[in-house]
C-alpha positions in Angstrom: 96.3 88.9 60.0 97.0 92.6 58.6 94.4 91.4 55.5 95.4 89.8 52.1 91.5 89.9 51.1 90.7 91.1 47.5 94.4 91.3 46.4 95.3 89.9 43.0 99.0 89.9 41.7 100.2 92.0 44.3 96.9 94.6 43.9 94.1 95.4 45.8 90.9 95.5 44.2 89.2 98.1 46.0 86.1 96.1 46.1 85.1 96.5 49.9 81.8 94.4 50.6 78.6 95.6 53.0 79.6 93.3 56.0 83.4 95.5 55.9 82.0 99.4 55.3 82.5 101.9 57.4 80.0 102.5 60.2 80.2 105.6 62.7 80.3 103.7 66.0 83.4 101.8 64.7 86.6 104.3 65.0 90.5 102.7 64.0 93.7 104.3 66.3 96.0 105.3 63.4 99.8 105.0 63.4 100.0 108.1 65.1 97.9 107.1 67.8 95.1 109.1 66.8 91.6 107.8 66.3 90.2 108.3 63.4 87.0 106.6 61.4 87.5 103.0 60.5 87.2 102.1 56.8 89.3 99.4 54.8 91.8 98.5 54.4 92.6 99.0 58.1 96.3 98.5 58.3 97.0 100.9 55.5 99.5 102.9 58.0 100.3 99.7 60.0 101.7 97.4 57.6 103.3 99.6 54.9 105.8 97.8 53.8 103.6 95.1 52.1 100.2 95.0 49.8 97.6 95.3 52.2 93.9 94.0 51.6 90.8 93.3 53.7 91.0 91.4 56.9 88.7 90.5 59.4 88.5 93.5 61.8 85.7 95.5 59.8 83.2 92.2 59.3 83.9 91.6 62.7 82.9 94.9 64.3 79.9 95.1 62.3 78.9 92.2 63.1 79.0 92.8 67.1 77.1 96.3 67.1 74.4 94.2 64.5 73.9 91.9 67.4 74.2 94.5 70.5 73.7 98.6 69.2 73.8 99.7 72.9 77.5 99.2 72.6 78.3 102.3 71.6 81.6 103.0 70.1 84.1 100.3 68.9 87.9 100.8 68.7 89.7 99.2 66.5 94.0 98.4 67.6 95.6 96.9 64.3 98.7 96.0 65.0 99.0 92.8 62.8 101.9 92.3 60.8 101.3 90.0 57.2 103.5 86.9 56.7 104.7 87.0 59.9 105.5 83.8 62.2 104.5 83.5 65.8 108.2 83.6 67.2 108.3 87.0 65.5 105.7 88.1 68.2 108.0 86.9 70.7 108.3 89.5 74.3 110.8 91.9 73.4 110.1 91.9 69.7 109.6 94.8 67.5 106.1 93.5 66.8 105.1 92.4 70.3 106.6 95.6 71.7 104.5 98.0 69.1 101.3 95.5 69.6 101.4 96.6 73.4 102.5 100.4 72.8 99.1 100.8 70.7 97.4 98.7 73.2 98.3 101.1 76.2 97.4 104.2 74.3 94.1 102.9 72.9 93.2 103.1 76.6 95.1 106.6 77.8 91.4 108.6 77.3 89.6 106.1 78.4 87.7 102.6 77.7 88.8 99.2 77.7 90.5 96.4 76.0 87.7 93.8 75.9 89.2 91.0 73.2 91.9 90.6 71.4 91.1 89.1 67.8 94.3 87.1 66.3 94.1 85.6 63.0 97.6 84.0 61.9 99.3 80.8 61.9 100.0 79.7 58.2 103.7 81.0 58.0 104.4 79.0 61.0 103.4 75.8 58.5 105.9 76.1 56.1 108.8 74.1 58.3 108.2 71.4 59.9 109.8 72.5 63.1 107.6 75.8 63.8 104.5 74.1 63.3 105.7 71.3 66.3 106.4 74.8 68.2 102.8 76.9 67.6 101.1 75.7 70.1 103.8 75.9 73.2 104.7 79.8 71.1 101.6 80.8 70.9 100.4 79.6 74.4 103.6 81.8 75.7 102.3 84.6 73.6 98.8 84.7 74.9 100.1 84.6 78.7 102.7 87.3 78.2 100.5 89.6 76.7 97.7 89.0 79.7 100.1 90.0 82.0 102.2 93.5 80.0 98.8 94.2 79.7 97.6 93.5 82.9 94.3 91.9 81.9 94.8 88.3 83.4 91.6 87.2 81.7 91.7 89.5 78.7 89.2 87.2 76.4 91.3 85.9 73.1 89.2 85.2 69.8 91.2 83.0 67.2 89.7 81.8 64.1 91.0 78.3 64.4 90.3 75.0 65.7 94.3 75.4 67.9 92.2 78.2 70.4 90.2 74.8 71.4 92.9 72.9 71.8 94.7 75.2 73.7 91.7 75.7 76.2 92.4 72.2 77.2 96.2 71.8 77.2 98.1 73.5 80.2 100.2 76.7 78.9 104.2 76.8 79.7 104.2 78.2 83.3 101.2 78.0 83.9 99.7 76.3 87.6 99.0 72.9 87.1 96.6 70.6 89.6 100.0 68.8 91.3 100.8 72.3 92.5 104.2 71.7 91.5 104.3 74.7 88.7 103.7 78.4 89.1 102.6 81.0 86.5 104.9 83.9 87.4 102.8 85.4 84.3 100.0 86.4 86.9 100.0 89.5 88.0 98.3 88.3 91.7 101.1 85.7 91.6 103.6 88.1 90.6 102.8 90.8 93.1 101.7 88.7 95.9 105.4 86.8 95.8 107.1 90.5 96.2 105.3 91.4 99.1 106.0 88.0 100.8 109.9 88.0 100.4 109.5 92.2 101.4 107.9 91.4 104.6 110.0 88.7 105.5 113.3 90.6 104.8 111.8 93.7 106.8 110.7 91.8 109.5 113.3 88.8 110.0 116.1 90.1 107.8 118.2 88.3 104.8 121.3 85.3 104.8 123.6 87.1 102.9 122.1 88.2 99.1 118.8 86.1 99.9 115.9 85.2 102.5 116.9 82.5 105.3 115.3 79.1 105.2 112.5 79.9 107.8 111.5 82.7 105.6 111.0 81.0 102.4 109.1 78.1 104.4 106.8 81.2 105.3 106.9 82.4 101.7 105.9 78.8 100.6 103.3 78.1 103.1 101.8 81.5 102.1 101.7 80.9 98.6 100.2 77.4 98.5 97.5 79.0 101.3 96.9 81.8 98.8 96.9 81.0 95.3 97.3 76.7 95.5 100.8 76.3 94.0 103.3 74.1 96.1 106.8 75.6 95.0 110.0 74.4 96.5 112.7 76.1 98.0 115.0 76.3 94.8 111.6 77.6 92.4 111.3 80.4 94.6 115.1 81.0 94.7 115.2 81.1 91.0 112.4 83.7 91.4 114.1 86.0 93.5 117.3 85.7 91.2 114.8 86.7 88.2 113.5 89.8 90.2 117.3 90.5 91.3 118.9 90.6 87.5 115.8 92.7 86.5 115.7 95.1 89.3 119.7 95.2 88.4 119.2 96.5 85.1 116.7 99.0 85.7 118.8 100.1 88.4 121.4 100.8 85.9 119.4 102.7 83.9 117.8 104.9 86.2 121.1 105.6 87.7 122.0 107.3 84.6 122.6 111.2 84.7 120.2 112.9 82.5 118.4 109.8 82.8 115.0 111.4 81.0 112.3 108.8 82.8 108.9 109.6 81.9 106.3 109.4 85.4 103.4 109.9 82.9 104.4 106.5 81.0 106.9 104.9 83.1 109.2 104.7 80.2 112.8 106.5 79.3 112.4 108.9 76.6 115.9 108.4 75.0 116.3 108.9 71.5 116.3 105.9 69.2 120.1 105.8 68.7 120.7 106.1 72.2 118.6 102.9 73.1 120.6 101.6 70.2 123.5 102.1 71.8 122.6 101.7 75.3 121.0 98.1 74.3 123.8 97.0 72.2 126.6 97.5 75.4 123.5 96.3 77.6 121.7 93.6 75.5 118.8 92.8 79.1 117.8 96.2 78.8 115.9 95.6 75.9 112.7 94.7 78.0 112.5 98.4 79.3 112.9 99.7 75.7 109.0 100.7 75.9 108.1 100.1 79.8 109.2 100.3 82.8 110.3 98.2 85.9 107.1 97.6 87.5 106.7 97.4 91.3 110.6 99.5 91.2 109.9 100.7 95.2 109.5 97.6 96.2 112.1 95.7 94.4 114.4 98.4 95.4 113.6 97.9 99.4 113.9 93.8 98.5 117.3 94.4 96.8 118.6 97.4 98.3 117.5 97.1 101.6 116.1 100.5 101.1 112.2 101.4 101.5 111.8 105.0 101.8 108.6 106.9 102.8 107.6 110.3 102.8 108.6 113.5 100.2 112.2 110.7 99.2 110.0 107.6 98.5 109.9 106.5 94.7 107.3 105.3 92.5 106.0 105.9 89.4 105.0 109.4 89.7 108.6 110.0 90.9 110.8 112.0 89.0 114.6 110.1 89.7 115.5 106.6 91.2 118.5 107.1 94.0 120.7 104.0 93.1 122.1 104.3 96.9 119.2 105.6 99.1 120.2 109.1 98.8 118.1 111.5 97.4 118.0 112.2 93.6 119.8 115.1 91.9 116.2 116.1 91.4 115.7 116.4 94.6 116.9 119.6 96.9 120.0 118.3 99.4 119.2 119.7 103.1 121.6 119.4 105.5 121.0 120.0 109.3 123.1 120.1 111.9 122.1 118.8 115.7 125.0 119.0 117.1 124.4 117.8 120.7 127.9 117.6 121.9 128.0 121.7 122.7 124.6 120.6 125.1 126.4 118.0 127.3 128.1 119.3 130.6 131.1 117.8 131.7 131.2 115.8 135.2 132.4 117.5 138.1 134.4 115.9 140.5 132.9 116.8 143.7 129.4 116.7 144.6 128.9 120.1 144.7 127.6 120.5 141.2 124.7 118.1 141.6 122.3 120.3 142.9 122.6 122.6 139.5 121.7 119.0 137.4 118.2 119.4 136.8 118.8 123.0 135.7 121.4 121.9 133.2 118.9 119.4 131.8 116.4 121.5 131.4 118.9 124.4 129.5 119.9 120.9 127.8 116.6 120.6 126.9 115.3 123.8 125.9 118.3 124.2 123.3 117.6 121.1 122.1 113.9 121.9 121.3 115.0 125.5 119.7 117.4 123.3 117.7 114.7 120.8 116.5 112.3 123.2 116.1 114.9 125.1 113.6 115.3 122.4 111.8 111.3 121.5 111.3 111.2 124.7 109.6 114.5 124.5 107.5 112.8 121.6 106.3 109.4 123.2 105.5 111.0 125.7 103.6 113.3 123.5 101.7 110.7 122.5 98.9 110.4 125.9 97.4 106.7 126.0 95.9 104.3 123.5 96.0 103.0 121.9 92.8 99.6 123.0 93.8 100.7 126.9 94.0 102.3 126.6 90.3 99.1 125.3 89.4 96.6 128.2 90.9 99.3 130.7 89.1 98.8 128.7 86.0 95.2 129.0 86.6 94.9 132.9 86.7 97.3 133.3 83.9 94.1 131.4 81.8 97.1 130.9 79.4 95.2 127.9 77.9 91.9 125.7 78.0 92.4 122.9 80.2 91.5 120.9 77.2 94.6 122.4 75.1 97.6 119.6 75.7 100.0 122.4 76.8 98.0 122.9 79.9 99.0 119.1 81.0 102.3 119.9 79.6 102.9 122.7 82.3 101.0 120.2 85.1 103.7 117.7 83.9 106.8 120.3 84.1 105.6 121.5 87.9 106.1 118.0 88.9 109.7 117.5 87.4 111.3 119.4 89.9 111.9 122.1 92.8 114.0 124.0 90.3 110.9 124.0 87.6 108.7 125.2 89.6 110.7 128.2 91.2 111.2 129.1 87.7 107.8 129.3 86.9 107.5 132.1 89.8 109.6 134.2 88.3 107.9 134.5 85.4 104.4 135.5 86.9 105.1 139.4 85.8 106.3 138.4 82.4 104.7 138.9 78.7 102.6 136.0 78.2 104.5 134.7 74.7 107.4 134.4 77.6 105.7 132.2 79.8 104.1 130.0 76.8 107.4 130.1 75.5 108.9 128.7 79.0 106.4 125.4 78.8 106.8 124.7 74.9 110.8 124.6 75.3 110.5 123.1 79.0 108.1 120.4 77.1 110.1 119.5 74.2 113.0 119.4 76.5 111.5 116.7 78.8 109.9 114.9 75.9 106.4 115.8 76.8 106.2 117.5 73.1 
């Protein structure tokens, strides 16, 4: 609930009572992701397109740092829309999709989400139908959000007498005592299935696009040993599919020249038209509109039957996904000939040549050491400079505080690519408005500005 409270005819009456002032261990993260001193009405910036009021946020705040002051500080998320049903806060919706944007950022300096306080439910009264539906909708909401958040047992205060009922009523999805039913909404779950079917594919390979029937007997065995859920053959094939269409579309995306992925946020920093677009011709990727493909190496080995290691693996601090095992454009192409067919030394035809055989393997050898030993350092030398060298230059340059944003800005720029950071050696000689210069452009250009 955004907070009707004290409106009259469309009007707020100002009229804020003691339990709702402001107090300065109770801060509010403003639309702009900024925190900022919480005073009423909180969703001024939030919910702007309707009359806004009091709601219970303030009162409720208060009312924790009366009973424990050692808290400290208290942040305050609004993200509640007024008037709004529950299947608006559907995954994937405008609504949910802010709801866990503000969430996320609430925590980038630092904290924790400890509760989430939900107060709504009457527009979902007016038919008939959606109030049959609350309780399954709003149970789906709760378990989504626990796991895009990654808080499995993120506690969930409802003023209502449903949060009791729903205590006691299985969710949809969830593990139920006949271990017949898996909640694929828990991250333990989640993660723990995706290592199974990766280790049974690396060890034991695949029938055709899936695992073969010993390996998911393994796979089943393991998860009713682990977590107590006793899934068939066909659940965990509609699993994998799942993991396969999503992996799929991410794929797609990351494929993309230009692709502008985001390692600091795991997100794509397209414009909004061009996820309009994008999403319009490609309606599934809607779910990465905000975040990411989680767990993308490993899905990428499951799918692709690639896992690499080393300075080509891919994960979130990566700057480009190869969509065929190669190397990213990102990534510097070196090419390095062993050519071992100018060692060998043809047969002779009489014995007399055997004598000189250990001598030709060890010329053989030798050339084949100078060879590899060529190569080692081709390779060495292939990276250009290391992010750690950009950042001592970037040190004695004391171009900025480490506190000033631009300073991570640059951090962020070094790790982009090879080509970013040989740049940034050049300009070790030049005027300092040059090198500033380099990082604002380089920033906005990357969308870390």
């Amino acid at each position: 609930m955004s907070g009707h409270g004290g409106t009259i005819n469309g009007t707020w009456d100002g009229v804020v009572p003691p339990e709702c002032g402001p107090n300065p261990c109770i801060l509010s993260l403003a639309a702009n992701l900024t925190w900022v001193p919480a005073t009423e009405p909180l969703h001024r910036d939030i919910n702007v397109n309707i009359t806004f009021g009091l709601g219970p946020g303030m009162s409720f705040a208060n009312s924790v740092l009366a009973k424990d002051s050692s808290i400290g500080l208290v942040g305050l998320v609004p993200c509640a829309y007024g008037g709004s049903n529950i299947s608006q806060w559907s995954q994937g919706s405008f609504l949910y999709d802010r709801l866990v944007t503000r969430a996320r950022a609430a925590v980038q300096g630092g904290g924790k989400i400890q509760a989430l306080l939900w107060y709504q439910g009457e527009s979902d009264t007016v038919l008939a139908e959606d109030a049959k539906l609350y309780m399954e909708r709003l149970g789906k909401f709760f378990h989504e959000l626990r796991f895009d958040l990654e808080s499995p047992s993120l506690l969930i205060i409802q003023r209502s007498k449903i949060c009791e009922t729903l205590s006691s009523t299985p969710s949809p999805g969830m593990a139920s005592g006949d271990g017949g039913r898996a909640n694929w909404k828990d991250p333990e779950l989640y993660k723990l299935f995706i290592d199974l079917c990766l280790k049974e594919s690396t060890e034991n390979g695949k029938n055709g696009g899936s695992l073969k029937k010993e390996s998911w007997d393994r796979v089943r065995v393991a998860l009713n040993k682990e977590k107590n859920v006793n899934l068939s053959q066909k659940q965990l094939k509609n699993q994998w599919e799942y993991l396969k269409s999503k992996y799929g579309e991410w794929s797609k995306i990351i494929s993309k020249i230009g692709n502008g992925y985001d390692p600091v946020t795991n997100t794509v920093n397209w414009s909004t038209e061009e996820w309009s677009e994008y999403i319009q011709a490609n309606p599934n990727a809607k779910q990465f509109r905000y975040t990411g493909l989680q767990y993308a190496n490993e899905l990428k080995a499951l799918f692709d039957g690639v896992r690499a290691t080393g300075r080509f693996s891919w994960g979130p601090s990566k700057e480009g996904f190869p969509a065929d095992g190669t190397p990213s454009q990102s990534q510097s192409e070196t090419y390095i000939n062993l050519d071992t067919r100018s060692l060998e030394t043809p047969s002779s035809p009489n014995d007399s040549a055997k004598p000189d055989s250990k001598r030709q393997k060890k010329n053989k050898s030798d050339e084949l050491d100078k060879q590899l030993l060529e190569a080692l350092q081709t390779l060495q030398n292939s990276d250009g400079p290391t992010i750690e060298e950009c950042n001592r230059i970037l040190d004695e340059m004391e171009l900025f505080d480490m506190s000033d944003p631009l300073y991570i800005v640059a951090c962020s720029i070094f790790c982009k690519s090879k080509a970013h950071r040989e740049q940034w050696m050049l300009l070790r000689e030049k005027p300092q408005a040059v090198r500033k210069g380099w990082i604002q452009l380089n920033g906005k250009k990357l969308g870390l500005l």
